[in-house]
N, C-alpha and C positions, 0 to 999 in steps of 0.2 A: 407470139404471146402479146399482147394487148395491154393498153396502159392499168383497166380493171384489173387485170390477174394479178398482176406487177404490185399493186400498192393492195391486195385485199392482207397477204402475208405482213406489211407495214402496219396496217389498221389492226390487224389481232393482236400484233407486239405490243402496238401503245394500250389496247384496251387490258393486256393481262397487267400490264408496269400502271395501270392505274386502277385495276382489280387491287393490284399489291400493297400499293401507298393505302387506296381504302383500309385494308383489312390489316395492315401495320399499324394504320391511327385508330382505328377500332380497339385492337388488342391493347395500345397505348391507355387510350380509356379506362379500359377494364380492368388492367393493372395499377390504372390509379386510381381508379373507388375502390378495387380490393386492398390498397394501403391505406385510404379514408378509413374503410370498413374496419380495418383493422385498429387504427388508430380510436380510433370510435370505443370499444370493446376495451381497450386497454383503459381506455378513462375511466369505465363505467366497473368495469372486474379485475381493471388490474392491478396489480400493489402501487402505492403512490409512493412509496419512498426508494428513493435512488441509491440505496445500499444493496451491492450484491453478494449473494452470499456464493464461497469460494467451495465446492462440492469436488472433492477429491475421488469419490465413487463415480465412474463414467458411466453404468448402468443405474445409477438413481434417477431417479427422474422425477419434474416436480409437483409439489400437492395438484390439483386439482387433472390429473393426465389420468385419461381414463382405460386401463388395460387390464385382460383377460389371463390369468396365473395359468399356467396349466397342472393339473393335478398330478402329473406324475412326478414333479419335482422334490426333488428332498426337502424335508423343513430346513431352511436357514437357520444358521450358528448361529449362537449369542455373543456379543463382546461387552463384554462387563468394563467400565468406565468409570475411576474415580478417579476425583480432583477437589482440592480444597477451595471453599467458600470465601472471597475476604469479606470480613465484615464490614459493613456499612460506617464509616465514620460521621458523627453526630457531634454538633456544636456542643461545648462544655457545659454551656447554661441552659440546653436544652432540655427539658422533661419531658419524661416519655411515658405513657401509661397503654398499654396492649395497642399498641400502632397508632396512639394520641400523640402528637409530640407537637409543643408549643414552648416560647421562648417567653422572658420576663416582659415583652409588650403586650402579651394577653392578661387580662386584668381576668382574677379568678377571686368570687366569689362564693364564701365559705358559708355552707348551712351544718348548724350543730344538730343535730339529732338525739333529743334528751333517751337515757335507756330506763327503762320501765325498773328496772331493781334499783333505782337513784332516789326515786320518788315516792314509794310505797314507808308503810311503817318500819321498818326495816332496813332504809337505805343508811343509815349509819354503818352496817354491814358491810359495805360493799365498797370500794374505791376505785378509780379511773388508772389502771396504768400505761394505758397505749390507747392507740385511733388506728382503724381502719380506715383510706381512705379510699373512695368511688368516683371517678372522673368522668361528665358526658359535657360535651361539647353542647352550647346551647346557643342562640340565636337572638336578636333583638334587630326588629323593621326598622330602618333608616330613617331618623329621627331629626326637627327642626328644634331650635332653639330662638324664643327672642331676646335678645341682648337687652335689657333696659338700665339704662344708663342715669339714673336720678341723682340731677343735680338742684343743691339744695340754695333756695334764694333768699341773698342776705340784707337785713336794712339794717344800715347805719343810724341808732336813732335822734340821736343830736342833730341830722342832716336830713333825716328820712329819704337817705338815696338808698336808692336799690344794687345790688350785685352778685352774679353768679358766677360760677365755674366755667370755662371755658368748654364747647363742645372739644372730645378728641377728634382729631384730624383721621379723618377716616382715607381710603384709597380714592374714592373721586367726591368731590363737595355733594353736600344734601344729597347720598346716596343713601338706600335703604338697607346696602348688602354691606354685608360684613366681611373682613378678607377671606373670611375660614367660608365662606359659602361661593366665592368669587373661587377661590381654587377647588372647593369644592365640586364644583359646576364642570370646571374644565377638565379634572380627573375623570370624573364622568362620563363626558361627554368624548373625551379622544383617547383616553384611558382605556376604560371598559365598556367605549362604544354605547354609549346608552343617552338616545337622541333628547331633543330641548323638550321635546312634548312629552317623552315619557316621564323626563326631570317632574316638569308641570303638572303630570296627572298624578306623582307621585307628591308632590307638594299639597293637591288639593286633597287625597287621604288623609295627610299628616295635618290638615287644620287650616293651612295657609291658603289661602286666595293673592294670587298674584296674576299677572300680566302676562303671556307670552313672548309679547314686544320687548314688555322690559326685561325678561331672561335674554331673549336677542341681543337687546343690546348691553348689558353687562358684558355678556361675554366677545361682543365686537370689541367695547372701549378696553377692555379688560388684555385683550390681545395685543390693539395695537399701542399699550403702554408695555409691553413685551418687547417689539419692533427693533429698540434699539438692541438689544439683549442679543437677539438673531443675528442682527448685521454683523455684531461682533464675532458671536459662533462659526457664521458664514469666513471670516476675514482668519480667524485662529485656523479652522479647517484645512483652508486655500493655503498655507504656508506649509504644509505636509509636501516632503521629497514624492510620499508615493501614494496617488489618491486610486477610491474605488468609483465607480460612476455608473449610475443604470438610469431608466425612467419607469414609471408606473404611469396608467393614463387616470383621468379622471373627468370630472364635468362640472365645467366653472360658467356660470349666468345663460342667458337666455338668448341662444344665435336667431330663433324666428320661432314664432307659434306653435309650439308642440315642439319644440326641438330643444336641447340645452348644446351648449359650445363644449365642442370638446380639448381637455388641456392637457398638460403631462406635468404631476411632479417627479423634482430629478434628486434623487438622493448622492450625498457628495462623502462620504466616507475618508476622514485621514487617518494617518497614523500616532493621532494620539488618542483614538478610540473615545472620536466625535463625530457627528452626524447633522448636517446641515440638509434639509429640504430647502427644494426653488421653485418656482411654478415657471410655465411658460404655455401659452396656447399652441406651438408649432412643437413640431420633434425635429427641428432641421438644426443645421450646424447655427445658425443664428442666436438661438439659447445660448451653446457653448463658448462661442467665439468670446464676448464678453464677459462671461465668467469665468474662463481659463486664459486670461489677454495676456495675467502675468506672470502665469504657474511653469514650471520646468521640471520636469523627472521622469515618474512614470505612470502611466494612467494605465488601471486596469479595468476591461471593461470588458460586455460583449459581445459576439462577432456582430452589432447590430452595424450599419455602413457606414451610422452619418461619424462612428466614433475612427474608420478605418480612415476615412478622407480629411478629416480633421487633422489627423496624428501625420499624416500624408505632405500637408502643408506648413506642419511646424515641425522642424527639426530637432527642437529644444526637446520636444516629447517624446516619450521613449512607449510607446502602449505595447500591454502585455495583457492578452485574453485571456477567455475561461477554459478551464479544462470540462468543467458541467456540461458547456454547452455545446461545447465538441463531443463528449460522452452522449449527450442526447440525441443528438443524429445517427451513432451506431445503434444506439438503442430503439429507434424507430425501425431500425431495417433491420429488428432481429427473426421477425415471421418471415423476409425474403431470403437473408443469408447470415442462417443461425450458427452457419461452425464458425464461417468468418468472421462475426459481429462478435462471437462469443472469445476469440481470440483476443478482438482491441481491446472488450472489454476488460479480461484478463488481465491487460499489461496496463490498463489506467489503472485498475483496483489496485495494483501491487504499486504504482507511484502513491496512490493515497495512504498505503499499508504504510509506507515508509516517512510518507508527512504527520501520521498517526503516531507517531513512535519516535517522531521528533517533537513533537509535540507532548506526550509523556514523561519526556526524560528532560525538557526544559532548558535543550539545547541552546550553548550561546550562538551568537550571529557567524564567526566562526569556525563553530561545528557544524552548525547547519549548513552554512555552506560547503562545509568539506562533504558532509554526509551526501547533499544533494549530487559534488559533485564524482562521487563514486560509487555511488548507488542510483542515484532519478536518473543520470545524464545516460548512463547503457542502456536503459528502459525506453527512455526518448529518442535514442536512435533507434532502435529497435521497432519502435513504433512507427517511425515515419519510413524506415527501409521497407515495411511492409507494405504502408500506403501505396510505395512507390512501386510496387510487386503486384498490386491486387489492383490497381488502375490499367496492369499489363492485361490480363486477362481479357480476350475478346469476347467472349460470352457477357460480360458486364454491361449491359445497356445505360443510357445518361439517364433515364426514368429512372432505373434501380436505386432505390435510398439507400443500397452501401454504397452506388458513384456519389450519391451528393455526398454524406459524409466523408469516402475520402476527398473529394477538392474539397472540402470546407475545412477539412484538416491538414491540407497540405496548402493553401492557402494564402491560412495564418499558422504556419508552420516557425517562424521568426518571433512573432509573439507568441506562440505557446511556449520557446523555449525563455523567458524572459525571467522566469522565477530559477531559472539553474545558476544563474548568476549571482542574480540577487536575492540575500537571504532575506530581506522586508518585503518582498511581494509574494504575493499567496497566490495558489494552484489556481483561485476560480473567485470568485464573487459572491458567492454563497452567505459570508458574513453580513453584506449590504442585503442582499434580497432577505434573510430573514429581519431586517429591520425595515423594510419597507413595508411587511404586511400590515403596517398598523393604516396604511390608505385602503388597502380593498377590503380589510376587515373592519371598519368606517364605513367603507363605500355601500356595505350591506346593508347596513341600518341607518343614516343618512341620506344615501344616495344618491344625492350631487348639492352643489353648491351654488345657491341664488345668484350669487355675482360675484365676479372674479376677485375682487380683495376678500370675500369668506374665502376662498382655495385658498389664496394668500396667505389668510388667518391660519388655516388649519398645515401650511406649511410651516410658519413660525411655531406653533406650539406644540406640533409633532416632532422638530430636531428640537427642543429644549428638555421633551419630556424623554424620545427615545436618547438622548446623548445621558439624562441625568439616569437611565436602566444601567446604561454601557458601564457607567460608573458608579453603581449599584447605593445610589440616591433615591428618597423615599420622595418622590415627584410632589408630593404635599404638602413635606416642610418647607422641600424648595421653592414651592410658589409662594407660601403663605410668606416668607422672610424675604424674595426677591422683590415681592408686590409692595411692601412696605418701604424698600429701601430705590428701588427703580427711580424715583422721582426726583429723591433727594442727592442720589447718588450724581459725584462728575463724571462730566460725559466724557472727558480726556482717561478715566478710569475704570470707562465700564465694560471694560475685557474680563474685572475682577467679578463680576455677575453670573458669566457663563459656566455648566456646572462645573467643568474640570477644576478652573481657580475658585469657583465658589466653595465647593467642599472642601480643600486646603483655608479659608481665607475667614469663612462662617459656619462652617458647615458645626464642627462641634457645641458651638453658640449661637444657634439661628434664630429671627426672631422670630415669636409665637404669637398666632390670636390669642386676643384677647379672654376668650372664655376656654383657651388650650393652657394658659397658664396654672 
């Protein structure tokens, strides 16, 4: 046999093992645009909210599955089902008229309606013993006022000197704004999102001809006499045992020609239910380093890395993750492996059923911790003995999104357990991310920010307005009474500014504009 014969058997073997690697990364492909695909579909048809509902029928199946009955089946039973309604409880001062319900800050406006048998020859006949009344909610467009302030000039006439009234000291010298229109502006605008030009085009309906520039910059100068206000919020925040921490991106000034820079703010959640924004153009450990230089406890965040390598090199830190976003990774692989996604899923819903229900019942620190640890803690083993059972399994390829989900959950298997201990850290993050959307629901209607002290701006005046929600503050008294006193106020004392100590300190005696009095 001959060296040809010899090596033709060698050349077919390497071309099948490399027929094979082809049509494995092919396959690999196609299994991953058909989880794109899928993931695609779910955004566009699928339910957005991450509550699952617990379906004790194993043959139900859900809305939109489309299958053929066959006729010869028996009609299905009825199961009759009753249960008592609680009723709805309503504020004391509240009045209600057929699903109208308004509190004594709506100002209601009474029309008499003369009755025709009052008036005629014959109304002596007749007397008034009761009122029927009719209730519709009615409207009035967002209206200007000009403040005019006439002071009157006096002569002395034995002297014939002249003398007036001093101007009132208004927020910034020779300004034209009044405070009630300077916090007005800012509610507006990062409140309920409604940009400087729409302000403007709604200005120039109502009468007023103004400047654009000069709305700009009110609301610059107007922010950074704020600044110190923040740094204090920022400082009260940072001294919480146990903070939450995420980032949202954003776009702050102008990197090159047609491009804007892109930035990240970082929302910093304590535990005295405060809320501090930071800006920073990197998402690297660099932010945090300096911001967390002197903090010690426990930092809850999510599986994002720069927070794992962080926690990594300070020991002082204790991080504890989300359980959402560990939930979200089963929840991606539930079209590839629906019994077994539907299982994690299972035994996370029942840890939440059980935070649900401590939450309810207004557990102390305590309880909750006993609760957690006789009820969450056999859940959470439970949970991760499985992980470690279904990574067995050799059918499970590393592409399959239940491998990533479980190493992403076995992991940070260490910090997921971190809330069974401690009863001040919560399951997930949840409570930050819903206070963060007040940036991408800005970022709609704004969408982005000319230069990076405006990101700045709208970081300061988004933790002063979301922290005074948290503490269910009406953001308008707050500004209008903070803006008057910010100036005059010591700066060794202006801790007493931020909303928490503001509403113990003014809040029941705030100061009012001028035409609010």
């Amino acid at each position: 046999m001959n060296n040809s014969e010899a090596t033709a058997p060698v050349d077919l073997q390497l071309q099948n093992q490399q027929l094979q690697s082809a049509l494995d990364a092919s396959l690999q492909k196609i299994e991953s645009l058909e989880q794109q695909l899928n993931w695609f579909k779910r955004q566009l048809f699928g339910e957005k909210s991450e509550k699952r509902l617990t379906i004790d029928n194993p043959d139900q199946i859900n809305l939109g599955e489309i299958f053929k009955a066959p006729s010869d089946l028996p009609p299905p039973e009825t199961e009759i089902i009753t249960y008592e309604r609680r009723k709805k409880q309503r504020p004391e001062d509240c009045v209600t008229d057929e699903g109208l319900r308004f509190d004594d800050r709506v100002p209601v406006e009474v029309t008499e309606l003369p009755a025709p048998e009052l008036q005629g020859e014959n109304a002596d006949q007749y007397e008034i013993i009761d009122y029927k009344v009719t209730r519709r909610l009615a409207q009035r467009p967002g209206s200007y006022v000009i403040h005019e302030q006439r002071r009157p000039v006096v002569r002395h006439k034995p002297t014939q000197t002249l003398s007036t009234v001093a101007v009132p000291s208004g927020i910034f010298d020779r300004s034209i704004a009044d405070v009630s229109l300077l916090a007005g502006m800012l509610i507006d605008k990062f409140v309920f999102h409604l940009p400087l030009h729409w302000q403007h085009q709604r200005m120039a309906l109502g009468g007023v001809t103004l400047s654009r520039a000069t709305l700009t910059g009110l609301v610059k100068r107007t922010i950074e006499l704020l600044r110190p206000v923040h740094d204090a919020l920022l400082q009260s925040v940072l001294e919480s045992r146990v903070l939450a921490m995420d980032e949202t991106p954003g776009k702050a000034g102008r990197k090159e020609k047609g491009k804007m820079q892109k930035a990240w703010f970082w929302p910093v959640y304590g535990e005295r239910d405060e809320v501090a924004f930071t800006l920073s153009l990197t998402r690297s450990t660099r932010h945090i380093e300096p911001l967390l230089k002197d903090f010690e406890g426990v930092l809850l965040t999510d599986g994002y890395g720069v927070y794992d390598s962080y926690c990594k090199k300070h020991p002082e830190i204790t991080q504890a993750q989300c359980w959402v976003h560990t939930r979200r990774y089963f929840d991606r692989a539930n079209d590839d492996e629906p019994e077994a996604t539907s299982h994690a899923l299972g035994l996370i819903g029942k840890l939440y059923r059980i935070e649900k229900r401590i939450r309810d019942s207004n557990a102390s620190t305590e309880q909750k911790k006993q609760i957690r640890h006789e009820e969450s803690r056999p859940l959470v083993d439970e949970f991760f003995d499985w992980c470690y059972q279904e990574r067995q399994r050799p059918e499970l390829t590393k592409t399959n999104p239940l491998s990533k989900a479980l190493a992403y959950a076995q992991n940070h298997q260490s910090s997921l357990r971190v809330f069974l201990d401690d009863p001040d850290v919560q399951m997930d993050t949840n409570h930050l991310e819903r206070l963060l959307r007040c940036i991408p629901m800005g970022r709609k209607n704004w969408m982005f920010c000319w230069t990076e002290t405006g990101a700045e701006h709208v970081a300061i005046i988004q933790s002063l307005l979301v922290s005074c929600r948290l503490r269910d503050i009406d953001p308008y008294k707050y500004l209008v009474d903070v803006l008057q006193r910010v100036s005059l106020h010591p700066a060794r004392q202006i801790d007493e500014l931020i909303p928490r100590n503001w509403k113990d300190r003014f809040g029941k005696n705030p100061l009012k504009a001028p035409l609010d009095n």
